[in-house]
C-alpha positions in Angstrom: 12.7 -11.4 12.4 9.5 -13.2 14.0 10.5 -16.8 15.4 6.4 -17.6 14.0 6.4 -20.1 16.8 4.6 -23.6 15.2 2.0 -24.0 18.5 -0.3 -22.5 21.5 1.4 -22.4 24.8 -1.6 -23.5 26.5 -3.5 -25.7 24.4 -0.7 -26.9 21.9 -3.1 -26.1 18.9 -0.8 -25.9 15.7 -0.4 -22.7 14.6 1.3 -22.5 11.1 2.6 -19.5 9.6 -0.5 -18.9 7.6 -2.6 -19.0 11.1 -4.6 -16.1 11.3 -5.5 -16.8 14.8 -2.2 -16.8 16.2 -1.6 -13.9 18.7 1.8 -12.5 20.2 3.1 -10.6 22.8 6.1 -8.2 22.2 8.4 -11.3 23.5 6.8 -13.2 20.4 5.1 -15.5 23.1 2.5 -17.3 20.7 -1.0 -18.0 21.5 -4.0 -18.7 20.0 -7.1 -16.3 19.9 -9.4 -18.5 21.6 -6.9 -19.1 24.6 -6.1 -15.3 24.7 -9.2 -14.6 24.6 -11.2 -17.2 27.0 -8.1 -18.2 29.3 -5.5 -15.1 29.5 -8.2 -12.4 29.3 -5.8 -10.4 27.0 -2.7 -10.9 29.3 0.5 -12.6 28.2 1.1 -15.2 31.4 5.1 -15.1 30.6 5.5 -11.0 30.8 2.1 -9.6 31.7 2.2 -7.9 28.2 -0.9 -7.9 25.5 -0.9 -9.3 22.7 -1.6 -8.3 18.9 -2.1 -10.8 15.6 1.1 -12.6 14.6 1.8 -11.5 10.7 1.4 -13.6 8.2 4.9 -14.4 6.4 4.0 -14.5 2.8 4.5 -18.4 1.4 7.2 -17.1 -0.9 9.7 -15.8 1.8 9.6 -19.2 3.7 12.0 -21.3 2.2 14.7 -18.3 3.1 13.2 -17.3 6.1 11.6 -20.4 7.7 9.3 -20.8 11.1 10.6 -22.0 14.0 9.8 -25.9 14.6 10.2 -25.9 18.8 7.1 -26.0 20.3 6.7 -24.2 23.6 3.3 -25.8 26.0 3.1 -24.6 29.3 -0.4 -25.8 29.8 0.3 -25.2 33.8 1.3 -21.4 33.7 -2.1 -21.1 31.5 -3.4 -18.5 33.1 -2.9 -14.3 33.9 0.5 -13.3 34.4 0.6 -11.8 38.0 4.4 -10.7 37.1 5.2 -7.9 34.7 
């Protein structure tokens, strides 16, 4: 099951489960589109993956199935992974 991590890496922007600008790689690194976009140019900086919309978990399965609440921000390694 996805972790739905609660933040950007880079910029720390909150990212709840009903974000729908929240992007992962297949590690379930969590961005947001804008930082993807403007900063990673489409390139996970952990595993030098892409990256895809995070699901949406419906509101209903959360109370079983909740979000993660540690907040990964690595504003340093903010930038095109150069290892795969």
């Amino acid at each position: 099951m996805l972790e739905l991590r609660p933040s950007c890496e880079c910029c720390d922007k909150d990212l709840p489960p009903s974000a729908t600008d929240a992007m992962i790689c297949s590690f379930e690194c969590t961005f947001c589109a804008d930082c993807v976009e403007h900063r990673l140019a489409g390139i996970c900086p952990n595993c030098g993956g892409g990256f895809v919309p995070r699901p949406i978990r419906p509101a209903g399965k959360l109370a079983n199935n909740p979000p993660s609440i540690i907040r990964i921000f690595k504003p340093a390694g903010c930038g095109p992974a150069n290892a795969a």
